[in-house]
C-alpha positions as CSV (number, residue, x, y, z in Angstrom):
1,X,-60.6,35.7,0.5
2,X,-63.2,33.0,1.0
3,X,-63.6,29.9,-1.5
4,X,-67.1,28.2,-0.9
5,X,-66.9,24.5,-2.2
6,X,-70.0,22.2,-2.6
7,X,-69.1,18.1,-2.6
8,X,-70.2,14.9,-3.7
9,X,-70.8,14.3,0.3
10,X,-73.6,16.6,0.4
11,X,-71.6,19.0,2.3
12,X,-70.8,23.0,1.5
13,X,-67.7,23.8,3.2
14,X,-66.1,27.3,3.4
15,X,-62.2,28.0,2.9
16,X,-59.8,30.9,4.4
17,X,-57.7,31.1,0.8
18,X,-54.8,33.2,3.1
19,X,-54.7,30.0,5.5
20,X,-55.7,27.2,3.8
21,X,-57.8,26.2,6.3
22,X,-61.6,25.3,6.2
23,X,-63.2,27.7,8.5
24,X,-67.2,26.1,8.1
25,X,-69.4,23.5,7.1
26,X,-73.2,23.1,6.1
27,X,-74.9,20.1,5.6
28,X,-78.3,20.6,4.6
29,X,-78.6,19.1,1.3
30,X,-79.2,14.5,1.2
31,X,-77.9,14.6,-2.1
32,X,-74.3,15.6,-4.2
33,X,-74.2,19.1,-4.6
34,X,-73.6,20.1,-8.3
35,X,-73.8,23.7,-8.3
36,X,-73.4,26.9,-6.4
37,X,-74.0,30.8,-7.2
38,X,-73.4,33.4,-5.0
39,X,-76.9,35.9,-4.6
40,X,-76.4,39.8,-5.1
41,X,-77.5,39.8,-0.6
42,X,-74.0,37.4,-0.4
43,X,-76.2,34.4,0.0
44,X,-75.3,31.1,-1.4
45,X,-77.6,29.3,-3.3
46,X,-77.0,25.6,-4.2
47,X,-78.5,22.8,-6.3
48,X,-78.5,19.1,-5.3
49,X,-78.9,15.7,-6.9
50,X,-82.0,16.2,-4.1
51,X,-83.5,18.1,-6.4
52,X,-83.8,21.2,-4.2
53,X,-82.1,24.7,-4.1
54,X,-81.6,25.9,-0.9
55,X,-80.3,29.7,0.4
56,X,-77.3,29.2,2.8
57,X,-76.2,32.6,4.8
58,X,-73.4,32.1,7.0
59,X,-73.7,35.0,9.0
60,X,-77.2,33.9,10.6
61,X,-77.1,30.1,9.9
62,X,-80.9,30.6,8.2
63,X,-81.4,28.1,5.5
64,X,-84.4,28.6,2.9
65,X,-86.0,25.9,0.4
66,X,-86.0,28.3,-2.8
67,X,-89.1,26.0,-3.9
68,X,-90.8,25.8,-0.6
69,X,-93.5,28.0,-1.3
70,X,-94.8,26.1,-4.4
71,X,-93.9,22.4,-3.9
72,X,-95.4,21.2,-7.1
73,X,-92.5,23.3,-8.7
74,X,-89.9,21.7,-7.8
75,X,-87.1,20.0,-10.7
76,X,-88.5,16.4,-10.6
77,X,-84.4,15.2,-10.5
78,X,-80.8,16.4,-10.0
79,X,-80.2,20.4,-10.3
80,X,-77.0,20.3,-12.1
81,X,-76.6,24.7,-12.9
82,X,-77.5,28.2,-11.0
83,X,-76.7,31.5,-12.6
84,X,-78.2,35.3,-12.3
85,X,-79.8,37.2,-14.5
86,X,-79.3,40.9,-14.4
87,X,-81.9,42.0,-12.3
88,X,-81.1,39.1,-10.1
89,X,-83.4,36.3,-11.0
90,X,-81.7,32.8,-10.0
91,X,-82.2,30.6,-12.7
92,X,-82.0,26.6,-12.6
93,X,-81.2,23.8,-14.9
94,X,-82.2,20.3,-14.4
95,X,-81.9,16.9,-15.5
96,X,-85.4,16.8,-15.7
97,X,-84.9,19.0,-19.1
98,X,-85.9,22.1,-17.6
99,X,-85.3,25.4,-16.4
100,X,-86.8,27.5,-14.1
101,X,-86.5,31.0,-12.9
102,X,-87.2,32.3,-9.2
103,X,-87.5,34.9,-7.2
104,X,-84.4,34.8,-4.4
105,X,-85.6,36.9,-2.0
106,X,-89.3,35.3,-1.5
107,X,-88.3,31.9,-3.3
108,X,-91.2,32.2,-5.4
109,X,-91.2,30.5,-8.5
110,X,-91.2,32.7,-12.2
111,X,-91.3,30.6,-14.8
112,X,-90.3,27.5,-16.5
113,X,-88.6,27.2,-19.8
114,X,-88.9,24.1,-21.9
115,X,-87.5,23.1,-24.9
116,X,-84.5,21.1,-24.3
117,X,-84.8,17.4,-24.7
118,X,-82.2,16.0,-22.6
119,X,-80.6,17.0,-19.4
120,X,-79.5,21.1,-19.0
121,X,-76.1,21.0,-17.9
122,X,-74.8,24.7,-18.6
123,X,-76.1,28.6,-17.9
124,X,-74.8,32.0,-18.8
125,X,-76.0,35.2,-19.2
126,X,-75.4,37.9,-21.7
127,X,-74.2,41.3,-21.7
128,X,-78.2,42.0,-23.1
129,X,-79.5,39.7,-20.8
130,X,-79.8,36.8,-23.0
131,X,-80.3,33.8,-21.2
132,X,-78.1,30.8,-22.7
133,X,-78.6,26.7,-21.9
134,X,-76.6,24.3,-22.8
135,X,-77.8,20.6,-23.3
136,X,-76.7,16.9,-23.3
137,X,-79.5,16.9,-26.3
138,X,-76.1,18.6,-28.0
139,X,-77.7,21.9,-28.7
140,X,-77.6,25.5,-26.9
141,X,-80.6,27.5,-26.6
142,X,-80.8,31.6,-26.2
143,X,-84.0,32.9,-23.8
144,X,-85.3,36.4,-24.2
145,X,-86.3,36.7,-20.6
146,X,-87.2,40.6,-20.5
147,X,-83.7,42.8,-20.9
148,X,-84.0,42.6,-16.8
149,X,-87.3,43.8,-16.8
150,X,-88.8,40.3,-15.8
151,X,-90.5,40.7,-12.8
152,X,-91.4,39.0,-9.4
153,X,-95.4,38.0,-11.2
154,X,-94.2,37.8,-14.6
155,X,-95.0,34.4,-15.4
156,X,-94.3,33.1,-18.8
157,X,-93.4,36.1,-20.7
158,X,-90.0,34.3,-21.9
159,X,-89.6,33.0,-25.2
160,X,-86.4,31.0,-27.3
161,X,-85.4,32.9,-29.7
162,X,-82.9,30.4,-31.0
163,X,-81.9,26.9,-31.0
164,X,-77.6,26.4,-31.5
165,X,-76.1,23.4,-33.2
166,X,-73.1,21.9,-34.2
167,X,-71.4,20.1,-31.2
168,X,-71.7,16.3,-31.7
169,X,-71.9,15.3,-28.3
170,X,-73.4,16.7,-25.3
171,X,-72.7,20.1,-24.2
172,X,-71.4,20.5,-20.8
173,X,-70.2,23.9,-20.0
174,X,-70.9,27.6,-21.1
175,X,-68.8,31.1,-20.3
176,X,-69.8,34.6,-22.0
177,X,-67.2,36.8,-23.0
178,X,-66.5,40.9,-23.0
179,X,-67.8,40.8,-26.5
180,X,-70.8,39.7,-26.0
181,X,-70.5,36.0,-27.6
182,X,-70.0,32.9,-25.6
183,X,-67.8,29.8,-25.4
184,X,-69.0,26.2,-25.4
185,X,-67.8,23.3,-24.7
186,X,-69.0,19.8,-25.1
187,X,-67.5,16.5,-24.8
188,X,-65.3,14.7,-27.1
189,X,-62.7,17.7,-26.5
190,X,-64.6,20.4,-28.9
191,X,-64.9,24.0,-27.7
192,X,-67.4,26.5,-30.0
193,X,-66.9,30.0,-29.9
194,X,-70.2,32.1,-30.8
195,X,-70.7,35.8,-31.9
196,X,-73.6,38.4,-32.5
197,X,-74.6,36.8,-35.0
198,X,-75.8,33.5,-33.1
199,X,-78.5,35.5,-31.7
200,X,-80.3,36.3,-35.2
């Protein structure tokens, strides 16, 4: 019955949904906060125009720079999406182009994935672990990143296995479905459904 909110005033505030009533505030980030994405130990991650990620837990006020340990790997600009993968791996898209895969626990950095040309604006994962971006570069990209089995010092062991086209503008949001397909949706009021088959 809590609803966590991240704001353009770099704050994260959380929300008692029976009472309406905000019940706690962080402010930790210096920059809007674009995304947030709860961690399987009930942590909150979130990702800032700062360019950081940072690891809120309410219970013991502790706040962790995901990217503290290698500071050369941090996004070079905003961190506009979070998501998990199965085995827990946070993943980040950036508008530097990038995404990047880390370790939430330690807040070691994985991997980074490159291939997008323009900003990453959208995450999802699969039912099969299929990792999917979604680009203002108009395309959506699919990421074998293991089946789960991607480990803490598995470094660079994912691969695109397919580039997506056919929205005419930028691609700004991404949901998987039950059946293992997706939904897109871009600007200029288009939404793309995708089955299996967009994975061959």
């Amino acid at each position: 019955q809590t609803l966590v909110l991240g704001s353009a005033d770099c704050s994260i505030s959380y929300w008692d949904l029976q009472k309406g009533q905000k019940i706690d505030e962080l402010r930790k980030h210096s920059g809007r906060i674009h995304c947030l994405c709860e961690l399987r130990d009930r942590r909150i991650a979130s990702g800032s125009d700062d360019t950081s990620i940072l690891f809120y837990d309410r219970n013991v006020r502790h706040v962790d720079e995901a990217t503290a340990l290698l500071p050369s790997q941090y996004h070079d600009k905003s961190v506009l999406c979070l998501t998990l993968l199965l085995n827990g791996m946070l993943v980040s898209g950036s508008r530097d182009c990038n995404i990047k895969i880390w370790h939430p626990a330690s807040g070691k950095f994985i991997t980074t994935l490159n291939g997008h040309m323009k900003s990453v604006n959208a995450l999802t994962v699969l039912q099969d672990n299929t990792l999917v971006s979604a680009s203002a570069d108009m395309t959506i990209k699919l990421w074998d990143v293991g089946r789960g089995l991607l480990g803490e010092s598995d470094i660079g062991s994912c691969a695109c296995t397919a580039t997506l086209s056919g929205h005419k503008s930028a691609v700004r949001c991404l949901s998987s479905l039950a059946s293992q397909g997706f939904i897109s949706g871009a600007d200029y009021c288009t939404i793309r459904v995708w089955g299996n088959e967009a994975k061959r």
